[in-house]
Structure formats: C-alpha cells, structure tokens
C-alpha positions as CSV (number, residue, x, y, z in Angstrom):
1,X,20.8,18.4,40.3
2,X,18.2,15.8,41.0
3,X,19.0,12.3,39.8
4,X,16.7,10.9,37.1
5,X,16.4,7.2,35.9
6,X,15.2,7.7,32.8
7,X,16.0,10.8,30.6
8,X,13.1,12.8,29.9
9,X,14.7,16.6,29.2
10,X,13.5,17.5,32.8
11,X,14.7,17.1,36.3
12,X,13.5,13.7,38.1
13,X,10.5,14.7,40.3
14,X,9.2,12.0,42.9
15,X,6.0,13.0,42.8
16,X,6.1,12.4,38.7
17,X,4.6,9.3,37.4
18,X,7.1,6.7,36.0
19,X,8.4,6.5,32.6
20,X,6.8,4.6,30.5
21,X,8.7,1.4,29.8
22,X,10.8,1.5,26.9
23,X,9.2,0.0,23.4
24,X,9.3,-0.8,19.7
25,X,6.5,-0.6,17.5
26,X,5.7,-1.5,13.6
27,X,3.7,1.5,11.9
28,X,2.4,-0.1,8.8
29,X,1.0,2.4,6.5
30,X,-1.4,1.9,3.4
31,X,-2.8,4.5,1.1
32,X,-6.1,5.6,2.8
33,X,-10.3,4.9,1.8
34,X,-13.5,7.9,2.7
35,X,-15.2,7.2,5.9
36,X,-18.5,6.6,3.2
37,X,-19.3,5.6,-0.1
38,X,-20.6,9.1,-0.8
39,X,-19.4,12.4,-2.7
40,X,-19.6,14.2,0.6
41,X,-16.9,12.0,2.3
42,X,-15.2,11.4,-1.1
43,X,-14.4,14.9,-1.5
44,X,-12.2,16.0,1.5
45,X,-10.3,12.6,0.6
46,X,-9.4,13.5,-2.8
47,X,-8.8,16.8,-2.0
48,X,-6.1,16.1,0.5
49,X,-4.2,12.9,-2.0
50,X,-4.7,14.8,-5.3
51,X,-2.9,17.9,-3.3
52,X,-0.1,16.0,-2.2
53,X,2.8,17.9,-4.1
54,X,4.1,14.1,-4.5
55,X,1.2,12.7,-5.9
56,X,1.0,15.6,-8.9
57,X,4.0,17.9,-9.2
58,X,2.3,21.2,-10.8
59,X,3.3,24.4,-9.9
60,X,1.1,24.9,-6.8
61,X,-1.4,27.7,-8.0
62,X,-1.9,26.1,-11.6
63,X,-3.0,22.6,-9.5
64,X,-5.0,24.3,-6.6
65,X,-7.0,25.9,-9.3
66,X,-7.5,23.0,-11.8
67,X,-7.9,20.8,-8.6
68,X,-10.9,23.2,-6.8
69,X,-12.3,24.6,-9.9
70,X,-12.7,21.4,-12.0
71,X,-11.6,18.3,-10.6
72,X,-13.7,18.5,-7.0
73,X,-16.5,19.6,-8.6
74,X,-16.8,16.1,-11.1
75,X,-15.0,13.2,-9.5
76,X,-16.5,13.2,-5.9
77,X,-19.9,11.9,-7.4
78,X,-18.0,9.7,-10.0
79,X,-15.8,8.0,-7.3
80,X,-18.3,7.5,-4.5
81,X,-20.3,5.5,-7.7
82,X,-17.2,3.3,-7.4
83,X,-16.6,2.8,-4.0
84,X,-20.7,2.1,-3.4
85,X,-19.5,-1.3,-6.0
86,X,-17.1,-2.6,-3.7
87,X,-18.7,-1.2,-0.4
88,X,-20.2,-4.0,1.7
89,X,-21.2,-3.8,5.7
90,X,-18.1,-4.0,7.2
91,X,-17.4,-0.8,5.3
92,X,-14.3,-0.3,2.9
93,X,-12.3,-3.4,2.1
94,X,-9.0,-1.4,1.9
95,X,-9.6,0.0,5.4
96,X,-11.0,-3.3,7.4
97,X,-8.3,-5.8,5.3
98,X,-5.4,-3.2,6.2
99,X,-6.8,-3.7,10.0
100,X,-7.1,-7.4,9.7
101,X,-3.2,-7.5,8.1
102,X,-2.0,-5.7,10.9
103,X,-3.8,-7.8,13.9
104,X,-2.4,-11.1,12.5
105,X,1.1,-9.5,12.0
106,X,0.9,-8.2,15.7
107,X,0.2,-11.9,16.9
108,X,2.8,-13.7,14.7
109,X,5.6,-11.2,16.0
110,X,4.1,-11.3,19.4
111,X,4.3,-14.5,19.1
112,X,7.8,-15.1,17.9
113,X,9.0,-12.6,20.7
114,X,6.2,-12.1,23.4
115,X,5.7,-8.7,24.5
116,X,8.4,-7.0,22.5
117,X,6.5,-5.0,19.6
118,X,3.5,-3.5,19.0
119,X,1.8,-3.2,15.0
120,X,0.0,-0.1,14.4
121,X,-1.9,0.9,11.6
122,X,-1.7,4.5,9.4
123,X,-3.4,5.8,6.5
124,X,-1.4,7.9,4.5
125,X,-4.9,9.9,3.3
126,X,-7.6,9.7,6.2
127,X,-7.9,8.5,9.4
128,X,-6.2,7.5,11.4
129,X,-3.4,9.4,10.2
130,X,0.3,9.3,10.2
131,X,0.4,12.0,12.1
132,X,-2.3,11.2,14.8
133,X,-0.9,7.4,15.5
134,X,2.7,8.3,15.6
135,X,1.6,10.7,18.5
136,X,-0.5,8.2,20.7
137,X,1.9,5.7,19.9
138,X,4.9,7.8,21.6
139,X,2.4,8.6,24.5
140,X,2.2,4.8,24.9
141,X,5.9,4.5,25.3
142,X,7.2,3.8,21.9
143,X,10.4,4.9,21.4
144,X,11.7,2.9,18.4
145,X,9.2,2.7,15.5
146,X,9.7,0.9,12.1
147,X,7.3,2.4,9.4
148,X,6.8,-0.3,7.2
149,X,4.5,1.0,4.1
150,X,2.4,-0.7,2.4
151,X,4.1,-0.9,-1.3
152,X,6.4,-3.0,-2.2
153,X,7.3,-1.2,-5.5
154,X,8.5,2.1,-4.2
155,X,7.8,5.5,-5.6
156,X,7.8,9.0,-4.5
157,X,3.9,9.1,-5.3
158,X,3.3,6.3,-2.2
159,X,6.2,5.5,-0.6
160,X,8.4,8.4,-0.7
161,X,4.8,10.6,0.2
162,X,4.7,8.6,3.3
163,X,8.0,9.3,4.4
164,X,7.0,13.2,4.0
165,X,4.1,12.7,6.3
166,X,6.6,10.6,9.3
167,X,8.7,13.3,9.0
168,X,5.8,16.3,9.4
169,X,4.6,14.0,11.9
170,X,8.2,13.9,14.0
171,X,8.4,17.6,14.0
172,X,5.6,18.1,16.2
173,X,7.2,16.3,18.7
174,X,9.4,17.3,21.1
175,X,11.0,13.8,21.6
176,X,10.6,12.1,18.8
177,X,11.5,8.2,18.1
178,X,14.4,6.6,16.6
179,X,13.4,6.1,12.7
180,X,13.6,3.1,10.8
181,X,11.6,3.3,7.4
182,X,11.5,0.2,5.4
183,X,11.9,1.6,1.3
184,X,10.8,-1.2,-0.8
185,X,10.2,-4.9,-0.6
186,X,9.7,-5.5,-4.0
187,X,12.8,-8.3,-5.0
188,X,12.1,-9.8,-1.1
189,X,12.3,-13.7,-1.4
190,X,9.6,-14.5,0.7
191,X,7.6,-11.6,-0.3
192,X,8.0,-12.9,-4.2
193,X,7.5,-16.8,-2.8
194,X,4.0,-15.6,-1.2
195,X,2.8,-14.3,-4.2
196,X,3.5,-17.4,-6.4
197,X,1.9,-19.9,-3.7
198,X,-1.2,-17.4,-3.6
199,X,-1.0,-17.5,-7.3
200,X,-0.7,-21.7,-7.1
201,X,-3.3,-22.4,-4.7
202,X,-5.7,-19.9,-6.8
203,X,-4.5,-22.7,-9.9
204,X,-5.4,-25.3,-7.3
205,X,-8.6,-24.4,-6.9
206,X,-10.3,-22.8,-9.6
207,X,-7.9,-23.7,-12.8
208,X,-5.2,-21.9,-15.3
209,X,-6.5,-19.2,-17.4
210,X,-4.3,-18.6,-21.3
211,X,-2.3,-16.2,-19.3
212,X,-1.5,-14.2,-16.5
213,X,-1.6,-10.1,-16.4
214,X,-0.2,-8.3,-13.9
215,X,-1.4,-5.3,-13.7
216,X,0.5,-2.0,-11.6
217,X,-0.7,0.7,-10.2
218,X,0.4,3.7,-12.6
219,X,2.6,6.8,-12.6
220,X,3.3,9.2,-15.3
221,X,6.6,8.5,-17.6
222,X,8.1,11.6,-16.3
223,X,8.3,10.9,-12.7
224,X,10.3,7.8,-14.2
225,X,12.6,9.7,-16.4
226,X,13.4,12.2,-13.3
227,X,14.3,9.3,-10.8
228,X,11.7,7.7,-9.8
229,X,12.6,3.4,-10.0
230,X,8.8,2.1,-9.3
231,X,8.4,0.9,-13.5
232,X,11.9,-0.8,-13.1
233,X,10.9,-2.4,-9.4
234,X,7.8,-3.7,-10.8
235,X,9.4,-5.3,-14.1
236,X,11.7,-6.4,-11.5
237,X,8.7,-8.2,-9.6
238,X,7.6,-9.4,-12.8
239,X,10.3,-11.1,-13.8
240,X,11.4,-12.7,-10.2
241,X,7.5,-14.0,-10.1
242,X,8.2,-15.4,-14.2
243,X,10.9,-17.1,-12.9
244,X,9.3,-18.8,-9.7
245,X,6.1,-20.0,-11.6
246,X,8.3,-21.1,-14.5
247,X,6.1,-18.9,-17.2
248,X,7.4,-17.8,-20.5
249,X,7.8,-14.1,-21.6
250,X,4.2,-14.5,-23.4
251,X,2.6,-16.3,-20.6
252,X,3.3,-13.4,-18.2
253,X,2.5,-9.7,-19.2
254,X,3.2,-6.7,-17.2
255,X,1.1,-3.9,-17.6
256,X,0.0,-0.3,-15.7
257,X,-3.6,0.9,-14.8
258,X,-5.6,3.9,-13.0
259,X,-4.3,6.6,-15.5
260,X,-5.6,9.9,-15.2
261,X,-5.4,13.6,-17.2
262,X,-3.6,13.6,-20.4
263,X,0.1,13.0,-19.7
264,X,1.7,10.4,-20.9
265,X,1.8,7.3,-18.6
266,X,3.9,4.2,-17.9
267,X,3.0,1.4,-20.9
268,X,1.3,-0.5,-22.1
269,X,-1.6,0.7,-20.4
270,X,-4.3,-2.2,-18.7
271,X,-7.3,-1.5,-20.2
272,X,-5.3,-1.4,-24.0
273,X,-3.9,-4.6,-22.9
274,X,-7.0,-6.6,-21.8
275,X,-8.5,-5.1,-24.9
276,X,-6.0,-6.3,-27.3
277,X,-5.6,-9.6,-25.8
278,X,-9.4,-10.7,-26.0
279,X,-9.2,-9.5,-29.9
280,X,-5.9,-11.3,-30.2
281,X,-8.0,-14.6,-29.1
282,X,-7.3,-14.6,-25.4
283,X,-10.5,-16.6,-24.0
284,X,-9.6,-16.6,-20.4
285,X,-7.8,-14.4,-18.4
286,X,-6.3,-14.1,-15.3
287,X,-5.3,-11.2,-13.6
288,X,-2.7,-10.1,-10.6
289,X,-2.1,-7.2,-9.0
290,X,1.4,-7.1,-7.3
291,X,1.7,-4.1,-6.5
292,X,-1.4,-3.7,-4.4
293,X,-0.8,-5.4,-0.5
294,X,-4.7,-5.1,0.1
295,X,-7.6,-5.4,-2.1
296,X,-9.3,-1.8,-2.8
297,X,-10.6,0.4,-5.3
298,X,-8.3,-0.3,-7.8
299,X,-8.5,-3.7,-7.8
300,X,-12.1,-4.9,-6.8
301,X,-13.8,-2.4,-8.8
302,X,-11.2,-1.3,-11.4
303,X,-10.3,-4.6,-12.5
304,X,-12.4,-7.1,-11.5
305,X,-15.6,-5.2,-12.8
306,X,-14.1,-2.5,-15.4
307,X,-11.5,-4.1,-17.2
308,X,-13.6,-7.6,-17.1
309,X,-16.2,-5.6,-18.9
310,X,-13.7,-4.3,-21.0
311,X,-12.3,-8.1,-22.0
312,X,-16.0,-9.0,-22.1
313,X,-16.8,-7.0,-24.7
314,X,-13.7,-6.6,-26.9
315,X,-14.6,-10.6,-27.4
316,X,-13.0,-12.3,-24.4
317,X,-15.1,-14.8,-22.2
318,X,-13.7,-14.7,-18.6
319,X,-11.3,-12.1,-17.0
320,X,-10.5,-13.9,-13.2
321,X,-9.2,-11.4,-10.7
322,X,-6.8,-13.3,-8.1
323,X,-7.3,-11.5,-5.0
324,X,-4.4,-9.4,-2.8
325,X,-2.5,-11.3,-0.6
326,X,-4.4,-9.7,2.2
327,X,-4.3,-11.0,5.6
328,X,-2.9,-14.4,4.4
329,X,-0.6,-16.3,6.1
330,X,1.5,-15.8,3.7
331,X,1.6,-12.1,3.7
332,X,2.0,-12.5,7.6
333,X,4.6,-14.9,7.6
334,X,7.1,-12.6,4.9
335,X,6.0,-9.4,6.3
336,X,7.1,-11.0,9.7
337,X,9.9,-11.9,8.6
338,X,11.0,-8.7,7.0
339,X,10.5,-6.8,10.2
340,X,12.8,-8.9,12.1
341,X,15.5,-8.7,9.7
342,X,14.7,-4.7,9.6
343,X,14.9,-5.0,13.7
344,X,18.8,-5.6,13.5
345,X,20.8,-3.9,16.2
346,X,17.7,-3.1,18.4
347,X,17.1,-4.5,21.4
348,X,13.9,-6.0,20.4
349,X,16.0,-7.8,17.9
350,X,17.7,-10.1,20.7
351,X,14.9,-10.9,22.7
C-alpha cells in the first residue's frame, strides 16, 4: 500500500497536490441582518429565523401556517421601516461591526501568536452562512475550529440554534474538523471588566444619568421554566457588572425587550420599565445592553429611538443609549483572551 504523509482517507498519489498545512481557526458567529433595508430582502430573512424550530417551538404545521399565512405577509414591510432607521452607506451596522470585530480579533491573536489562527466570520441567519464558511474554511486547511458565538448569555434561541447549524454544517462533510464550541461568556472577568470601563469612559465623557437600565434581549417564560438558563445568566451579568461599578440595587435595573405574539415573556418588560421610570420622576436615563456583542436592530433602533420616545413621552427628558462594545479594544482584548484559554491542549495553544 502506498505510503502517505498525511492522512487524507485515500492512498498517497505523487502526482496529488500536497496537503494543506495543518490549521486552527476562530468561527465567530452573530445573529444575521437582510442584504437591504427593504421588504423584499427582509422577507426571506425572517422566514428562515422565525422557522428555526429553536427560535419558536410550535408544532411545525400550526407555525408554518401562522408564519406564511399572517406573519410574512405584515412584518416584512414593518421591519424593513426599521432597518431603513439605522441603515447608513456602509450598509447594516450588525453586519459591517461584526466584520470589523473579527479583523481586529484576527490581528490581536495574530499578533500574540503569528501565523497560528485564522478568525472567520458566520451569520447564523444570512450570508455568509454557517454552513458556507465552515466549508471554505476546511478547504483552506482548517482542521481545528473554535466556534465562538456571539452571546454571552446563552440560550437555546441563539446559542444553542447555532450549535444546530455547526452540526448540519459538519454532516456535509466528509472530514470534518475537531469541534470546540464556546457556550457562554456571560460571568467572564474580562468580559464583565470591558463592559464597566466602556460603561466608565461613556461617564467620562458625556456624564451620569439617575440610573442605569440594562436591557436583554427577550425569550418567553416557558423556554425558562423548561431549561433554558439565559434570564438567570443575564441577572448573573447584572449583578457581577452592580458589583464592579459599585451601584446599588435601585441604581442598576435589569429588564427584557423585543417581545413578540401573546405569550408571556421574561419581566419586567423594557418598554413598561422606561415607561414607569419617567412617571416615577426618572429625568435622565441611561441605557445598556449587555447582552448584545454588536450594535443592531435591537439596539440602535429599538432603544435608542423607540424606547427614548417612549421615556420622552411618558414625562422623562433624556434616555442615553451606551453603545455595544463593538470593535473596542476592549472587546478585542477579552475576546482574545477567552480564545486562548478555550485553545488549551491544541497545538496552537503552545506556539
């Protein structure tokens, strides 16, 4: 039997090109944006996150036809309106801030260990897709891969639907990668200690409000009664970022927003609370977003222009949106820092 220097499931051929050098690579993976701003390329996004079985558990032919037969026809034009508010020339802020994170983690790590890894970047909803960059990446070589989503509250609605879609993606190949898949980062020291200095230099420069809201994405009360630990991570996040800043219970609220249908969601709801707060004498507030690694929908438009409207005009004066930790150098520097420890035991860890 012909000798072979590298194992490839096939008998060494001379004439066969070499095999590609050995290689890690980070797949960071945040939630997805429409190529446009429009109902047309709204639609065949929503279509494909709102029929994620992980996203809304219905029975399958009870959700295909509420889904197609009411929802698809209404929210396309509805959420395109939304996305056209935060929309600018560079295109969506979720999509060109996720790529921006992920050059500047690629250069700190490459940096740190020269020509070891490679950062990749995956929408779970969209392009370019799990399934898509996980293939080119293993045509490049890659035969380790850390997925490292974007959440760092995890929940079977973001993180645990990304897993699905690695996995999906793996089956496909006939070779596929050894798997590393980084769950949560939610209690991560240097994750919690970039979000308080982002919070303090936002102080620095533009002054305190009465208090701080942080606001998380979401999920209905049932997925948390079944399992699900995303409300107790983010109360953990909470309370670990309370700590750090040295804030009192009623300096620091927690609350949940982007509710949708009628079941019964995590509490106390956002726009309830930035309501309440204004009429409770609240002049000036400031608001946080955790849960969120990269400004987007949810947070430019949803808080920063909805729920200030909201605060606005339930008697408040100022609602101040602190932006994501986006490509900051803080972000870079704890996400960075995570992957190494996550890189234990691989070669790429000892270089």
């Amino acid at each position: 039997m012909p000798r072979s220097n590298h194992y490839t499931g096939v008998a060494d051929d001379s004439d066969a090109p070499a095999a590609p050098a050995v290689q890690a690579a980070v797949l960071l993976v945040n939630l997805g944006t429409p190529t446009a701003p429009t109902a047309s390329a709204v639609r065949p996004y929503l279509a494909e996150f709102l029929g994620d079985p992980r996203v809304i558990d219905y029975p399958r032919w009870l959700w295909w036809l509420i889904l197609h037969g009411v929802i698809l026809r209404v929210r396309p034009k509805r959420s395109a309106h939304a996305y056209a508010r935060i929309w600018d020339e560079r295109g969506s802020p979720l999509r060109y801030g996720s790529e921006a994170l992920a050059a500047k983690l690629h250069a700190e790590l490459d940096r740190q260990q020269p020509g070891t890894l490679r950062v990749a970047l995956a929408m779970r909803y969209g392009e370019p897709s799990v399934a898509s960059t996980i293939e080119r990446l293993q045509r490049e070589g890659v035969r380790r891969l850390l997925v490292l989503p974007l959440y760092p509250q995890y929940s079977a609605t973001s993180t645990g639907s990304v897993i699905d879609a690695v996995a999906d993606a793996c089956k496909q190949l006939r070779w596929p990668p050894e798997l590393r898949i980084i769950n949560d980062y939610h209690a991560d020291p240097g994750h919690i200690a970039a979000l308080a200095n982002n919070l303090e230099r936002w102080w620095a420069a533009h002054g305190r409000g009465e208090k701080l809201l942080l606001s998380f994405h979401g999920i209905p009360e049932r997925y948390a009664r079944l399992g699900d630990p995303y409300a107790e991570q983010c109360r953990r996040t909470a309370q670990l970022l309370r700590e750090r800043l040295r804030l009192g219970e009623d300096e620091l609220i927690v609350s949940f927003q982007s509710r949708v249908g009628r079941e019964r969601w995590l509490q106390p709801y956002t726009d309830a609370t930035v309501r309440q707060l204004a009429a409770d004498g609240v002049r000036q507030l400031d608001v946080a977003c955790p849960g969120f690694a990269v400004d987007c929908l949810e947070t430019l438009e949803e808080i920063a222009m909805q729920n200030r409207d909201f605060f606005v005009a339930a008697g408040g004066e100022s609602l101040r949106y602190i932006p994501a930790l986006n490509d900051s150098a803080e972000q870079v520097d704890s996400l960075a820092a995570l992957v190494r420890r996550h890189l234990g035991g691989w070669p790429e860890a000892a270089a």
